[in-house]
DOLOBA-746318 format. One record per atom (N, C-alpha, C): x, y, z; residue in one letter. Coordinates in steps of 0.1 Angstrom, whole numbers, plus 5000, padded with zeros to 4 digits. Layout:
DOLOBA-746318
XYZa
...
//
This chain:
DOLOBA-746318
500849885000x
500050005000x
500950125000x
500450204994x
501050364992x
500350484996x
500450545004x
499450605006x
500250785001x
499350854992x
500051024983x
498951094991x
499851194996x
498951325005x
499451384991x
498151464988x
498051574977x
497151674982x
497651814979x
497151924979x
496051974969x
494951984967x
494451984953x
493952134951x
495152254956x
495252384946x
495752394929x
494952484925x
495052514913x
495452444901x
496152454893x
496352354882x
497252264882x
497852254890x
498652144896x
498752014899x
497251984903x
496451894906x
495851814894x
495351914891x
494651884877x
495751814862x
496851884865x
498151834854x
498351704860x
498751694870x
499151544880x
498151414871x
496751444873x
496051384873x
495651344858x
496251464849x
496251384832x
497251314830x
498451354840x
499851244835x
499651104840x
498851094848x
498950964859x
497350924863x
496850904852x
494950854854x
495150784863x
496150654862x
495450604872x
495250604887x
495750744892x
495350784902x
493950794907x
493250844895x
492050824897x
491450694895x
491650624881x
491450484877x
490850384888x
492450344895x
492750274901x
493450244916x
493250394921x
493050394932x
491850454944x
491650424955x
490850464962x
491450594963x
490350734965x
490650834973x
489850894981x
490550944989x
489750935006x
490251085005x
488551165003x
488751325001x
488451385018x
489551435022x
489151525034x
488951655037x
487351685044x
486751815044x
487751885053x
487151995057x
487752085063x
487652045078x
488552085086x
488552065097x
487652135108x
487252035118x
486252165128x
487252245137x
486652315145x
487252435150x
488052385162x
487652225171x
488452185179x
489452145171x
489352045166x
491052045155x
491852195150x
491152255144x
492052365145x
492752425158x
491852435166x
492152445179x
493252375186x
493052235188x
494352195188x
495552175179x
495452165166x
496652235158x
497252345166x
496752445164x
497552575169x
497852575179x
497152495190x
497952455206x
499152405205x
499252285193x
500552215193x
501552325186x
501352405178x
502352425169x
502652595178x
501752635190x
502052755195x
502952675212x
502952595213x
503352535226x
504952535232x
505352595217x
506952615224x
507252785224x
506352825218x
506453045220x
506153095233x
507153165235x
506953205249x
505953295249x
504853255253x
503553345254x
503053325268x
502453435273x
501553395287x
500053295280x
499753205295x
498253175289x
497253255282x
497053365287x
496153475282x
496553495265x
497853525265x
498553555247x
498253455241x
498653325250x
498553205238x
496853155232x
496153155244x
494653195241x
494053265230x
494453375229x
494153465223x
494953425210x
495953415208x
496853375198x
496053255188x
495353135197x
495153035191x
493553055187x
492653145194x
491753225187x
491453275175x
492953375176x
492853425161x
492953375154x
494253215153x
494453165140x
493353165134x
492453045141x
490753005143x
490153085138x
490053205143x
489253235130x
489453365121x
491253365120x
491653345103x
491153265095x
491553105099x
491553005090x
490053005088x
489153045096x
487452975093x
487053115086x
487253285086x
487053345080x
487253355065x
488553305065x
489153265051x
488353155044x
488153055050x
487352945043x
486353015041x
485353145049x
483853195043x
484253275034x
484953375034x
485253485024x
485853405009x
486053325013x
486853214994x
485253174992x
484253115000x
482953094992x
482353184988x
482953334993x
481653424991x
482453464975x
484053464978x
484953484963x
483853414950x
484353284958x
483653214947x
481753224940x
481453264952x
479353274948x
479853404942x
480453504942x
480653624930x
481553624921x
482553584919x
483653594904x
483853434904x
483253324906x
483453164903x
484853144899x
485653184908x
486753174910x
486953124924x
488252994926x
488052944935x
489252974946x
489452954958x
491053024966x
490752894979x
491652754974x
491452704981x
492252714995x
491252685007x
491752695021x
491952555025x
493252545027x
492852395031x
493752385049x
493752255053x
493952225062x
495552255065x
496252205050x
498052245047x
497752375052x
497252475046x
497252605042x
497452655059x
496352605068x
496352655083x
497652635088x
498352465087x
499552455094x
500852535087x
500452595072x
502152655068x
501752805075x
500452825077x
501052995085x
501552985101x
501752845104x
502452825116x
504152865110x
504452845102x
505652925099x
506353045103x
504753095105x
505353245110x
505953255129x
506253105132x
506753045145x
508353105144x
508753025134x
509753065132x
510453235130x
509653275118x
509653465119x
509653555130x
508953495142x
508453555152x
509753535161x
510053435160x
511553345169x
512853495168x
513153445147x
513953585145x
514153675147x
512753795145x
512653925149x
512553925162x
511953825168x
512453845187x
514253885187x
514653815186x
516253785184x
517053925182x
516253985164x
517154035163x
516354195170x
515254215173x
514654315184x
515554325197x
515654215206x
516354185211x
517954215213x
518654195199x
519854245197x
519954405195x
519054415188x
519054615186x
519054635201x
517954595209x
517654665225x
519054635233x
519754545231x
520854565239x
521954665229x
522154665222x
522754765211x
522454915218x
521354915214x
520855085219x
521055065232x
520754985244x
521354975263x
522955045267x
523454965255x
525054925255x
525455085251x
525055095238x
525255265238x
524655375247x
523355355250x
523155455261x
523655475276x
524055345277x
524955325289x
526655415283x
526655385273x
528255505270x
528155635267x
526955655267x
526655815263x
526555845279x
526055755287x
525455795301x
527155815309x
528355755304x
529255725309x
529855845306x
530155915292x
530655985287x
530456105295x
528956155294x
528456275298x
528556275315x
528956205321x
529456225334x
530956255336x
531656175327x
532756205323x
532956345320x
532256395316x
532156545308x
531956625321x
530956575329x
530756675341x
531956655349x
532656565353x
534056565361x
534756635354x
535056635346x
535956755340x
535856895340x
534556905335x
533957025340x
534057125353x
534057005359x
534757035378x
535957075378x
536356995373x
538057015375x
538257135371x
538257155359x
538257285352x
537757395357x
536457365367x
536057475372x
536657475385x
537557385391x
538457425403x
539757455398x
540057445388x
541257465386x
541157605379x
540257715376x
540157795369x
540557905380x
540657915392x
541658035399x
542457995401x
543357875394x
544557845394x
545257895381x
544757915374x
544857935364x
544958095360x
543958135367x
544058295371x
545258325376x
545558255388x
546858305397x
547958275382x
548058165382x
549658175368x
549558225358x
548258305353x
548458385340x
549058515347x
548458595362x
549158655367x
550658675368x
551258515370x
552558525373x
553158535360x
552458435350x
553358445334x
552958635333x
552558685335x
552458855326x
553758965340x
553858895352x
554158945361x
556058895357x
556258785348x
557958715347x
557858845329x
556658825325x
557258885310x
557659005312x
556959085322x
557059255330x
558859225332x
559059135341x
560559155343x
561759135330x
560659015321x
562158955310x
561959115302x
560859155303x
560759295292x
562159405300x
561559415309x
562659535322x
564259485313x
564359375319x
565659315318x
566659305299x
565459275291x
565659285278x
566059435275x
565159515280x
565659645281x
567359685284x
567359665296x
568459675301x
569959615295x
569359505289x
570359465282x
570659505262x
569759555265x
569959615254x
570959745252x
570759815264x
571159965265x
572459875264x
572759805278x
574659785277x
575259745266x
574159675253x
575059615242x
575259735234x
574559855236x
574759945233x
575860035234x
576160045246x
577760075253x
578559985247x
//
């Protein structure tokens, strides 16, 4: 026995099925409807059961898949009762947007990595700018020191001037 899980979106199905009749021919197939809302329900239990969510989130989380997936399956019939065009919803369809398990994983991650990014830097800016006010201090105690020895550098130039003088006259003699 063999048993072929097939998807039967769009023309795909339909091509399968002219290359290989005797899929139809000669074997049984066992068509499955859509799922009720406790199976959906527990799908999304199983496939939400490792995301770190509170009860409340994951609740609410397994809700909405629910009824994504059942809104979607009404709005494709209403597609179809107005442009007879068909958008199949199927049961695959509910578990690949569990995919977005994984997307959610990454952008945690790399959210994650920016917030300590931006921590790491604000903590250096926080470092810096205190840095900046000790200096600031210093500078501001050391600024009548600074006063007193500009006094004394203009009070030595007064004398080298006197003295340059003076030696000037005697090279003159």
């Amino acid at each position: 026995h063999i048993v072929l899980a097939i998807v039967i979106t769009g023309d795909s199905f339909r091509n399968r099925l002219r290359k290989f009749p005797s899929l139809v021919n000669c074997c049984t197939i066992d068509w499955f409807q859509a799922w009720p809302e406790d199976a959906l329900e527990a799908v999304a239990s199983k496939f939400l059961e490792e995301v770190e969510l509170s009860d409340k989130e994951r609740d609410g989380c397994i809700y909405m898949c629910k009824m994504f997936h059942t809104s979607t399956e009404n709005l494709s019939e209403l597609y179809y009762s107005e442009l007879q065009r068909h958008n199949y919803v199927t049961p695959t369809s509910f578990g690949i947007d569990f995919n977005i398990q994984d997307s959610l994983e990454k952008k945690r991650r790399s959210v994650l990595k920016a917030k300590n990014r931006y921590e790491v830097g604000l903590q250096e800016l926080q470092n810096a700018a205190f840095a900046v006010a000790k200096m600031q201090e210093k500078l501001t105690s050391l600024q009548p020191t600074l006063v007193i020895a500009g006094q004394k550098v203009e009070e030595q130039m007064a004398i080298v001037q006197a003295e340059s003088a003076d030696v000037a006259e005697v090279e003159k003699l």
